[in-house]
C-alpha positions as CSV (number, residue, x, y, z in Angstrom):
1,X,-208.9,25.8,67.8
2,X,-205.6,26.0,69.5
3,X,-205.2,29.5,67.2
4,X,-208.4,30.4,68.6
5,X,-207.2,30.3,71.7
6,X,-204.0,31.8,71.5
7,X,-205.7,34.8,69.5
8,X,-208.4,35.2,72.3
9,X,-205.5,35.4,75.0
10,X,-204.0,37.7,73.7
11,X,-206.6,40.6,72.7
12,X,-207.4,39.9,76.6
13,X,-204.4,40.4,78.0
14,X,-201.8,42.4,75.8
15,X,-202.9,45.7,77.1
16,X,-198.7,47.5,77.2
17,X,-195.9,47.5,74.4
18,X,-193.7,44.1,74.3
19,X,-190.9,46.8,74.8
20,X,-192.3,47.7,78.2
21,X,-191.9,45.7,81.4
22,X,-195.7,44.9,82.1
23,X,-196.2,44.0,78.0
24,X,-193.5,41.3,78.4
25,X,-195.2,40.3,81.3
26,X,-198.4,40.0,79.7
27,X,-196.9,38.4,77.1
28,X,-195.3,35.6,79.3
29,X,-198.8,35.2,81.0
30,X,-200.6,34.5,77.8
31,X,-198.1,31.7,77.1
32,X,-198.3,30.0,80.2
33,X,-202.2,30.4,80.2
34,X,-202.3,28.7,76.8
35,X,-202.5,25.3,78.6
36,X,-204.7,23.3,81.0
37,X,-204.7,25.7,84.2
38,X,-207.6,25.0,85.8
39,X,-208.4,21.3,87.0
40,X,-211.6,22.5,89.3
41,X,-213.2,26.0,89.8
42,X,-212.6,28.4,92.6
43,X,-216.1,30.1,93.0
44,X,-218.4,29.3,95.7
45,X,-221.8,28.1,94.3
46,X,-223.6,28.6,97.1
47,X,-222.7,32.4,97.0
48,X,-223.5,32.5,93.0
49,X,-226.5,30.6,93.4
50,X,-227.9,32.7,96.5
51,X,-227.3,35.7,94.5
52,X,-228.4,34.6,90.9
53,X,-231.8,33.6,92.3
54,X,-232.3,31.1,89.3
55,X,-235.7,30.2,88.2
56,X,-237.1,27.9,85.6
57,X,-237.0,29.9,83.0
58,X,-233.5,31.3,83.6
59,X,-230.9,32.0,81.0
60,X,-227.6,31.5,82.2
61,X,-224.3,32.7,80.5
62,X,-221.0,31.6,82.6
63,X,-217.5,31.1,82.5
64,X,-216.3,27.7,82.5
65,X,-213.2,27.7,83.9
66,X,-212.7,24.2,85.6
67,X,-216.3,23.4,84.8
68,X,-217.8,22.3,88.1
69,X,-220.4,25.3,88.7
70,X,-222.0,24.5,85.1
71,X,-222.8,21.3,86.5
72,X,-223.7,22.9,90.1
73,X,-226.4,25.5,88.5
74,X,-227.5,22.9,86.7
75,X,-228.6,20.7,89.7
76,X,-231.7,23.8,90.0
77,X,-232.9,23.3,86.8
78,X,-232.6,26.7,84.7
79,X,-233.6,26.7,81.5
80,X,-230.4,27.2,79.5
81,X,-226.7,27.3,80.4
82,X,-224.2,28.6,77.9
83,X,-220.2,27.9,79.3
84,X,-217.6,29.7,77.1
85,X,-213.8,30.4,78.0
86,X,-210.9,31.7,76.2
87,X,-209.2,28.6,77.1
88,X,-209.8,25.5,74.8
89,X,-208.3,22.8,77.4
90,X,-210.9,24.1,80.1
91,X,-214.0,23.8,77.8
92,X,-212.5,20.2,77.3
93,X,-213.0,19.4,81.3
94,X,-216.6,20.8,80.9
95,X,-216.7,18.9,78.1
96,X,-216.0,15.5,79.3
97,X,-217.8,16.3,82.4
98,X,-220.8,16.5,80.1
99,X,-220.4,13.2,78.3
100,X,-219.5,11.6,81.5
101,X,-223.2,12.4,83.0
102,X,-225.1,10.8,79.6
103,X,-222.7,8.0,79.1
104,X,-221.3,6.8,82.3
105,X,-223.1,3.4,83.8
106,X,-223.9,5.2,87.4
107,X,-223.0,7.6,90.1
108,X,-220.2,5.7,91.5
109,X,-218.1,5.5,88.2
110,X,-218.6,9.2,87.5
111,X,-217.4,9.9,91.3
112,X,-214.7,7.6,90.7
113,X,-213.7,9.6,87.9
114,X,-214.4,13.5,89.2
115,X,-214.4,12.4,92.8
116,X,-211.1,10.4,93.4
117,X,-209.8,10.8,90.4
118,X,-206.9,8.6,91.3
119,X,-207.9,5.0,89.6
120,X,-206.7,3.6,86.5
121,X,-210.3,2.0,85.9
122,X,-210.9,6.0,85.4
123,X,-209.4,5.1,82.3
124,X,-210.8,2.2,81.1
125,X,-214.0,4.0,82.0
126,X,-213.1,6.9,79.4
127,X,-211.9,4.2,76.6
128,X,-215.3,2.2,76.9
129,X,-218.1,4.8,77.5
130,X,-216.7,8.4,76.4
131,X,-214.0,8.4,74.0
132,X,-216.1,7.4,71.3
133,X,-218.8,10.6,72.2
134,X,-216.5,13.2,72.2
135,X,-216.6,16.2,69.7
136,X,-212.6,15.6,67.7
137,X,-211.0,18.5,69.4
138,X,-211.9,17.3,73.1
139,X,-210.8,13.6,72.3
140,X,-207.3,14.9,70.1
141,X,-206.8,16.7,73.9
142,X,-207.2,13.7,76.4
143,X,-205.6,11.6,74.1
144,X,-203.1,13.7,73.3
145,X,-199.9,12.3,75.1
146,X,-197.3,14.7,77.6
147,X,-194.0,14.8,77.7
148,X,-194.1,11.2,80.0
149,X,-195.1,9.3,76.9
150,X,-198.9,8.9,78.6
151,X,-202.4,10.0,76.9
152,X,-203.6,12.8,79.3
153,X,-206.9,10.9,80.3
154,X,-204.0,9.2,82.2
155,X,-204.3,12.1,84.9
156,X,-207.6,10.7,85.9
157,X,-205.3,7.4,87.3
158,X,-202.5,9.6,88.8
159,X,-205.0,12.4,90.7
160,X,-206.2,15.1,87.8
161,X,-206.2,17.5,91.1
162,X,-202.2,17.1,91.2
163,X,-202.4,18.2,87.9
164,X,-203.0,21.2,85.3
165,X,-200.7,24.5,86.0
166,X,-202.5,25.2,89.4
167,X,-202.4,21.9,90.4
168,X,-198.2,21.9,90.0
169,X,-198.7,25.5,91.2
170,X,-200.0,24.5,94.6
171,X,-197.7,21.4,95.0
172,X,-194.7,24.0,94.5
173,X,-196.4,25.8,97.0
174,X,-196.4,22.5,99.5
175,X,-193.1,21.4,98.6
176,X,-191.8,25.2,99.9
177,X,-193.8,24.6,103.2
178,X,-192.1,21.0,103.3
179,X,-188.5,22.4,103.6
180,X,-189.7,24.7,106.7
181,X,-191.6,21.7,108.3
182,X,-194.8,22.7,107.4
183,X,-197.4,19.9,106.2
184,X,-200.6,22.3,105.0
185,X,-202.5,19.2,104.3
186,X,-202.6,18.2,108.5
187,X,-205.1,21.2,108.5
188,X,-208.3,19.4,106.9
189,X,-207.9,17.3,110.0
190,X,-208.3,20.0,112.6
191,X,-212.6,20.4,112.8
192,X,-212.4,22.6,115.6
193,X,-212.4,26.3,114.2
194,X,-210.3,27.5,117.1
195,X,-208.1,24.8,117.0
196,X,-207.2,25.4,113.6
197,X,-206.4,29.2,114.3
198,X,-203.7,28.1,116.7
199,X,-202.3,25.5,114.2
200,X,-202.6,28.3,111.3
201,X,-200.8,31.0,113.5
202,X,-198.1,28.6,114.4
203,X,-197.7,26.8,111.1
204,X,-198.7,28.3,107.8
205,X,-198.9,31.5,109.2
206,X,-195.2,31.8,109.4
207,X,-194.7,30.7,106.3
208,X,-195.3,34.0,105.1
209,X,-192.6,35.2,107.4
210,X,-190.1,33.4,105.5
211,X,-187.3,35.0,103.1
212,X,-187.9,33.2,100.2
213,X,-191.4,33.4,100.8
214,X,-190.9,37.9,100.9
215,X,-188.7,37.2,98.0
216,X,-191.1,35.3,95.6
217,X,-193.7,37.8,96.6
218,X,-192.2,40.6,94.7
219,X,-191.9,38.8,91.6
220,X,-195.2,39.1,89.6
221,X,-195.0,36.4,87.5
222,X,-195.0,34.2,90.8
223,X,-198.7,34.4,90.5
224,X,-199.4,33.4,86.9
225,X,-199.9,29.8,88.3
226,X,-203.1,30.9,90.1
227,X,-204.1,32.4,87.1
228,X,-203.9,36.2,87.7
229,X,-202.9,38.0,84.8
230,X,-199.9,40.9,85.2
231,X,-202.9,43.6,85.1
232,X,-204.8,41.8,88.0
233,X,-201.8,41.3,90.0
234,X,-200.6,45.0,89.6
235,X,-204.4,45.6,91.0
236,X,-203.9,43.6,94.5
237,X,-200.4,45.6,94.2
238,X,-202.5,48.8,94.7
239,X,-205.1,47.7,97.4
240,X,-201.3,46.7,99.8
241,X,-198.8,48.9,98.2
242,X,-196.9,48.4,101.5
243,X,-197.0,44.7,101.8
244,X,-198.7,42.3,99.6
245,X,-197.8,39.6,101.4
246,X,-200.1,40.9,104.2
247,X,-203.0,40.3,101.9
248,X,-202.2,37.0,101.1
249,X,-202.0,35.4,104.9
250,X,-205.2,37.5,106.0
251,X,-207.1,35.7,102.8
252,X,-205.9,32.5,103.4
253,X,-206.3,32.8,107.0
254,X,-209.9,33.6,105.8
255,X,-210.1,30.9,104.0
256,X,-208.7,28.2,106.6
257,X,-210.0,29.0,109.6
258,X,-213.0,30.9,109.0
259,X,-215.3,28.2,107.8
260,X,-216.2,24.6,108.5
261,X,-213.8,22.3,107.0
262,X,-215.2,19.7,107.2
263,X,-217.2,20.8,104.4
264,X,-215.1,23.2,102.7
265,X,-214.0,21.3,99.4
266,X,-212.0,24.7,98.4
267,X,-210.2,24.2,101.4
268,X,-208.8,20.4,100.9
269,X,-208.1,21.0,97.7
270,X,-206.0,24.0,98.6
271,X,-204.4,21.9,101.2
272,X,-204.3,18.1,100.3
273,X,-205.3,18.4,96.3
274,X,-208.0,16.3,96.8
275,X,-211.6,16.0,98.4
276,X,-213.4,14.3,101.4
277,X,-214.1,10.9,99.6
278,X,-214.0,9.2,103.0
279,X,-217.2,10.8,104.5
280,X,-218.0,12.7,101.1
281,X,-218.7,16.0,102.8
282,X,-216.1,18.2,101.5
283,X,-217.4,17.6,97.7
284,X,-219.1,19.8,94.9
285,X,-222.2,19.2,95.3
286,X,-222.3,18.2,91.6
287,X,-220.5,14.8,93.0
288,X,-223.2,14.0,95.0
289,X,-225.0,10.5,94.7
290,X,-228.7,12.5,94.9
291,X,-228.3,14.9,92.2
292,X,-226.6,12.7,89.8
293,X,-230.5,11.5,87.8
294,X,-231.4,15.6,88.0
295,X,-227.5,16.3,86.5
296,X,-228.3,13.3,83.5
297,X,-232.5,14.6,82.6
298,X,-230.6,18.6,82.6
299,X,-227.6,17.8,80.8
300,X,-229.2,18.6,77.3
301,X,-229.5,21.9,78.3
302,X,-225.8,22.9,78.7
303,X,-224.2,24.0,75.6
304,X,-220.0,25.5,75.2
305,X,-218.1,27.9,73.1
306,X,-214.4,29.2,72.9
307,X,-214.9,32.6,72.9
308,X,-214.9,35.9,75.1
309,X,-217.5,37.0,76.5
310,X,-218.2,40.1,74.7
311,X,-217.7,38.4,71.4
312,X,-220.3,35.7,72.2
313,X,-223.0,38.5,73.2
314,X,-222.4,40.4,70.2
315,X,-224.3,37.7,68.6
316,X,-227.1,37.1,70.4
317,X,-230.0,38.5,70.5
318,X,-232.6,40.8,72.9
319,X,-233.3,38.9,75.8
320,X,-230.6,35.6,75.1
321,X,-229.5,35.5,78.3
322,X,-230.9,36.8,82.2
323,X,-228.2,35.3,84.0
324,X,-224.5,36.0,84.0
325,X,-221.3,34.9,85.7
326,X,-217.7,36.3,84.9
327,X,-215.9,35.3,87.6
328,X,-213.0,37.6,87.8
329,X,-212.8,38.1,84.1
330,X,-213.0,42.4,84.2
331,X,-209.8,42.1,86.0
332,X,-208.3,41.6,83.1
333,X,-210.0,44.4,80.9
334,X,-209.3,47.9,80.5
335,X,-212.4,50.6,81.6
336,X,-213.1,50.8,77.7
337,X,-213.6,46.9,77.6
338,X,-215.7,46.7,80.4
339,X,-218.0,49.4,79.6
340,X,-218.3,47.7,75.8
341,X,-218.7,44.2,77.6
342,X,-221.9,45.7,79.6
343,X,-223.3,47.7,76.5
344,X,-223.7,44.5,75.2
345,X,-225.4,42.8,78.3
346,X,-227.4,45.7,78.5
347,X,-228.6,45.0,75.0
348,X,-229.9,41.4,75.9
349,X,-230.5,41.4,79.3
350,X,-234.1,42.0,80.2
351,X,-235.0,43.9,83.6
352,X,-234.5,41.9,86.6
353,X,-231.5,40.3,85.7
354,X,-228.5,39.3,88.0
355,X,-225.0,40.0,86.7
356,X,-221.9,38.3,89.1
357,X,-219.0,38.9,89.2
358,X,-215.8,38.6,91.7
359,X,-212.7,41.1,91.7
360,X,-209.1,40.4,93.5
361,X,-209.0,43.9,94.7
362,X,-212.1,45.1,97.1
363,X,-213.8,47.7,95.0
364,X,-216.0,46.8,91.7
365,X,-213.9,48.0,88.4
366,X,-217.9,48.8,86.8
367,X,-218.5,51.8,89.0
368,X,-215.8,53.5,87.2
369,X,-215.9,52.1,84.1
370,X,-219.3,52.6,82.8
371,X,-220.4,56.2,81.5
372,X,-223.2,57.3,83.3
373,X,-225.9,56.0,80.5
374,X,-224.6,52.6,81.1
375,X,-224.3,52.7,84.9
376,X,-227.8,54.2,85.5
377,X,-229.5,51.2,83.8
378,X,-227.9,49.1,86.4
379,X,-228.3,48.6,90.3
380,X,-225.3,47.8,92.5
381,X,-226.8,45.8,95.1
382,X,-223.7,46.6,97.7
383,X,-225.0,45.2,101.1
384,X,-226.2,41.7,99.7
385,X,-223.3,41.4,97.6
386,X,-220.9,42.5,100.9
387,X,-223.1,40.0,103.1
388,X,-222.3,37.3,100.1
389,X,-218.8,38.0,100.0
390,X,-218.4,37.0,104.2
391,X,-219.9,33.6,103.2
392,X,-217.9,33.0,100.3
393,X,-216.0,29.4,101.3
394,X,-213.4,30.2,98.7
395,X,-212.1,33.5,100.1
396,X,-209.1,34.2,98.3
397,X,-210.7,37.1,96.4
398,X,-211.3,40.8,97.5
399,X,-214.8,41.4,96.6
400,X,-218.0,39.6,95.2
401,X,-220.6,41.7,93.4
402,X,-223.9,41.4,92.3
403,X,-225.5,43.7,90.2
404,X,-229.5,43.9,88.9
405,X,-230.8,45.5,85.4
406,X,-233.0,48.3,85.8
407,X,-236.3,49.0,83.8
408,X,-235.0,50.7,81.1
């Protein structure tokens, strides 16, 4: 599996020649993405769900990434949910997410374990009720030890959220603000939105004043530990050729100040690494005490796959899937893997159905990647998906997009 993986990374990303600048970069990103990146998500389910409009008898094909919106769509029931990702160690978050539902006594265990995730009975949990109904690959991973010596379900009793690549990736991040005298995690505190402005303005805003910060900035690789590939990055270069730091403080800004957060989970984990499990109001609502019996009667329904998406759709057949999510996975493609990713979602999709999808520059790479055959079978539904994007609690991306099959 671990080939698998590698393999997959690398027909996504290595797009230049290793001799070339942006091919060594790609070929540093694919080794530092070969790991556990993603300890949570960072799409807004609200936003997907308002725009996937799920019904009963809905289809859905997603990316896993962290896992957490799997177990969010599945809270309304559809009929089917297939999570893939090129990354092995994400599946294997899904994955234990999954067993934890069936096989964990109640709803305050698994919120001890996904909720806090700070509690070493996390891990007696794992040895009594899930280690024993894991698939080999997902148990050789969480038992698999680090580099301290401990198996890695031990992150589950030392704050999972601290860990994975953008878990270091955003303690860096504080540890910077820390030598300036900035303590980002004060900010979940401030309820009142204009409050929190001033604090911003005054605090983390001038963060992105400093010279180290400019310096880091320029350095593309900086980014890898948010995930964004050298072709992505080179993308948001485009949209603020003058200043990219710019684009960072108004998203984060965005992000910060521009929503409750009180209830903004993104937000605190962004901030403080961990949710609301005082008053439980900054949570997924997958953690939730009520949806926990509708998570464990659904949970059959979820099935995963390390794959890409193209590959997986190449084997399915007419009218597999009516659903999709990619997150921001045609960043990473060239115009010639788009358009073959959407021949093949073209070729299973039956009218009516909702493609989603979310870009780090503003502008959707399908309008100019599709030939016109392709595009016309397809309707870009540009003021819903531009009213989405404003309500999007994670708003660290450029654009959200929602797209609807046509008749043929």
């Amino acid at each position: 599996m671990a080939t698998d993986t590698a393999q997959l990374l690398r027909a996504a990303v290595h797009q230049s020649p290793i001799t070339s600048k942006q091919g060594l970069l790609e070929r540093l990103f694919t080794a530092y993405f070969d790991a556990f990146v993603y300890n949570q998500i960072w799409e807004d389910p609200r936003v997907d769900l308002a725009a996937l409009e799920l019904r009963p008898e809905s289809r859905i094909l997603t990316i896993s990434s962290g896992g957490c919106n799997v177990l969010n769509y599945l809270i309304h029931g559809p009929a089917q949910i297939t999570a893939i990702d090129l990354n092995r160690y994400h599946l294997a978050l899904l994955r234990l997410k999954l067993a934890a539902v069936r096989h964990l006594p109640d709803h305050e265990t698994f919120f001890r374990m996904f909720g806090e995730a700070n509690d070493p009975r996390n891990v007696r949990a794992y040895d009594t009720y899930l280690s024993a109904h894991l698939d080999g690959a997902t148990r050789d991973f969480w038992e698999g030890l680090t580099m301290f010596g401990k198996r890695r379900i031990h992150f589950f009793a030392d704050n999972l959220y601290n860990h994975a690549r953008n878990g270091f990736y955003l303690r860096f991040l504080e540890k910077l603000a820390h030598l300036m005298g900035i303590y980002p995690d004060r900010m979940v505190h401030i309820t009142d939105p204009d409050e929190r402005a001033r604090v911003f303005d005054a605090t983390i805003g001038r963060y992105f004043d400093h010279w180290l910060v400019r310096l880091l900035s320029k350095l593309p690789f900086i980014v890898f530990g948010l995930g964004i590939p050298p072709r992505q990055y080179e993308a948001m270069r485009r949209e603020t050729p003058e200043n990219i730091l710019a684009m960072y403080r108004r998203r984060v800004r965005r992000f910060i100040c521009d929503f409750p957060i009180e209830e903004n989970y993104f937000a605190w984990q962004a901030l403080a690494r961990r949710y609301d499990t005082a008053h439980r109001r900054a949570i997924p609502e997958y953690l939730r005490a009520e949806h926990f019996g509708t998570l464990r009667a659904n949970i059959a329904r979820v099935t995963t796959e390390v794959t890409s998406l193209t590959d997986h759709l190449r084997r399915q057949p007419a009218g597999a899937y009516d659903r999709f999510v990619f997150l921001d996975a045609q960043d990473w493609m060239k115009d010639e893997e788009i358009a073959a990713l959407w021949r093949e979602v073209l070729r299973v999709a039956p009218a009516g159905s909702r493609v989603i999808f979310r870009t780090a520059p503003e502008t959707s790479p399908v309008e100019q990647a599709l030939p016109p055959e392709l595009r016309a079978r397809v309707r870009y539904e540009r003021e819903r998906s531009a009213e989405l994007f404003t309500q999007d609690r994670c708003a660290i991306y450029g654009g959200f997009h929602l797209y609807v099959v046509n008749e043929a």
